[in-house]
C-alpha angles and dihedrals in degrees: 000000000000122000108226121192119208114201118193133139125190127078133313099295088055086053107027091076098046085059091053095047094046086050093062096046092056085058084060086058093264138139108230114179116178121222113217146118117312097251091073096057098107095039084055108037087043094067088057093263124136115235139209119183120231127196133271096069096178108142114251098231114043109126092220094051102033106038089068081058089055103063111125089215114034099012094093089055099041084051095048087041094049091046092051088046098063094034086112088064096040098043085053096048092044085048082051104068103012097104099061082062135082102203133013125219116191138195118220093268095046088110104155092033081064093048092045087054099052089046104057081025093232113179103271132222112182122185141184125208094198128050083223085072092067089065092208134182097200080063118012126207122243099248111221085215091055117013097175086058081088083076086086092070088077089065108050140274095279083072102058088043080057084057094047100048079057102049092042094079093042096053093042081066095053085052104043102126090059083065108042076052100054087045091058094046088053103253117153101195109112095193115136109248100227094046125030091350094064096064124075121230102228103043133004118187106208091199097209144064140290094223081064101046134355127217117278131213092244093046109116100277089229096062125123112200096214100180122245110320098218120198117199131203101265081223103071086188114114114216106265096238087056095046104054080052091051084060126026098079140013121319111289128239105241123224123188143145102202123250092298115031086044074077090069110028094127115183079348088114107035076046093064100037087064084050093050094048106046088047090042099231134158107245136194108195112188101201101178105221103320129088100240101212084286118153117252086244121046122193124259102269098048122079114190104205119180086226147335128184108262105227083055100056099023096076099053095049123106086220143342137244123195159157092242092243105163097232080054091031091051095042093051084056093054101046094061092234125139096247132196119211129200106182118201098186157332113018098353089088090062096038086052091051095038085054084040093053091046083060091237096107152051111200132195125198109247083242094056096039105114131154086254094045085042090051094047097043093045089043087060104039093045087058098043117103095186099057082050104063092031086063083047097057098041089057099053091055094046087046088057096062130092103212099161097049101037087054100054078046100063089037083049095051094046086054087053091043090052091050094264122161101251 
């Protein structure tokens, strides 16, 4: 039996895949614990999972704190700025308790968990939820920052690796502090820890499918695309309020914006209340705990709920609209439902084109979504057989897959490969 220690931060589609991974570990007779901020200890205890809290333990979804983080054009920056700020902290919690592990896995933002790995040079497992986090130039990210840049896809790879070897200095200054850190704990490597420096050298987990995103040639050589690791609400009930809306009428439209950008989502939702009622339409809006500029007194057809698992309600949705997180993005694909995205930032522009490109969406940038652009787009998407099936077809091969358990494989079978009791 070998003890594994995840390590992620961010909201519930940054934790949600590391429980149903260390679930199935512990099905290959395995300890998994999972490293993050203290707000997540019973979701995560109760699975069955140990837990260690590492520092920062900000709440994903203040407004004062989260809405900075979701500006399309500086929010990337002001997240990766305000990790490397507190690495001191997270490197000294993760040193804390490392020890006591046989393998790390870590997510993207994980920086000192990296830099506590090379250290003790403790085997290494990274992963990436998002294709965009492989910042590749064979198929190059839509940058939330720069969308057309997209444009440099039509001429050839030598292009995009033109843009990159602009942004990496760049980036090495917003993270300064992880290297100053890596220089004082006596680390050579050089590699910039957003880019080359974020991958292990031994594993590296792509989270998704291949139907979203197929491996590159300048993807880390040593990468396993597992498919999306979906964890489910272990209580399959549906509140009954929810439930006699579900229904009593025609199929919702759905409206969310995930367990963090929900924090920011401004006029999103009285937005799409206009759009729902002019095209008299059924609507599900899931708010999280804040009131969203919503009226006391919605009309008949529209339900507001605080929040609802998404493998539950997305099923039974005429469409989806979302933020393009990759836990909802991931979960519209699986429920075989048209989706509109309207991404607000970070990875949420690719995850928008890369749905776009598989035919089963429409998307809509946060700054253009207005109740006239969300009634045309949904207009169109509702009538549209081909989106339809294409969103049909797309689920059933994501269904298909077994993220959760390939993924504690291939980490079953490095440990056997180290040496590693498993």
């Amino acid at each position: 039996m070998a003890a594994v220690l995840f390590t992620t931060f961010g909201s519930l589609g940054d934790l949600h895949p590391y429980i149903a991974i260390g679930q199935e570990l512990r099905k290959l007779g395995h300890q998994a614990a999972i490293g993050t901020i203290a707000g997540y200890e019973d979701k995560i205890t109760s699975q069955g999972l140990g837990f260690v809290p590492i520092r920062p333990h900000a709440p994903a979804d203040d407004p004062a704190l989260v809405e900075p983080f979701f500006d399309q054009f500086r929010g990337t920056e002001r997240v990766l700025r305000a990790l490397a700020s507190v690495v001191r902290e997270s490197y000294q919690d993760t040193l804390l308790v490392a020890r006591e592990f046989d393998a790390m896995v870590t997510h993207p933002t994980s920086l000192g968990a990296v830099l506590v790995a090379q250290q003790l040079k403790l085997p290494w497992i990274s992963s990436v939820l998002a294709p965009a986090s492989f910042l590749s130039a064979c198929d190059p990210p839509v940058l939330a920052p720069a969308p057309w840049l997209i444009k440099v896809r039509a001429l050839g790879p030598g292009a995009m690796r033109a843009v990159w070897r602009i942004v990496k200095p760049v980036t090495r200054y917003w993270l300064r502090e992880v290297i100053e850190l890596r220089r004082e704990i006596g680390l050579a490597s050089r590699a910039n820890p957003l880019f080359e420096g974020a991958h292990s050298p031994d594993l590296v987990l792509a989270l998704f499918s291949r139907r979203f995103a197929q491996p590159q040639p300048d993807w880390p050589a040593n990468t396993i695309v597992t498919g999306f690791p979906f964890f489910d609400d272990p209580d399959p009930r549906v509140a009954p309020e929810l439930e006699t809306f579900l229904e009593t009428g025609p199929a919702p439209v759905i409206f969310t914006l995930g367990s963090s950008a929900v924090a920011a989502a401004g006029d999103f939702y009285a937005a799409s209340l206009q759009a729902i009622e002019r095209l008299g339409v059924r609507a599900l809006f899931l708010t999280g705990s804040h009131p969203q500029n919503l009226p006391g007194r919605l009309p008949r057809q529209v339900l507001a709920w605080p929040y609802a698992p998404h493998e539950q309600v997305f099923p039974r949705a005429s469409a989806i609209v979302h933020q393009g997180g990759i836990g909802t993005t991931a979960q519209a694909l699986r429920s075989g439902r048209p989706m509109l995205v309207v991404p607000f930032a970070h990875d949420q522009f690719d995850n928008a084109g890369r749905a776009r490109r598989l035919s089963v969406a429409a998307t809509i940038p946060r700054r253009g979504y207005t109740p006239r652009t969300a009634e045309r787009a949904l207009a169109r998407l509702l009538s549209s057989p081909n989106c339809s099936q294409a969103a049909i077809s797309v689920a059933n091969a994501v269904r298909a897959e077994t993220g959760a358990a390939a993924a504690a494989v291939a980490i079953d079978n490095y440990l056997r490969q180290r040496g590693l009791p498993g």
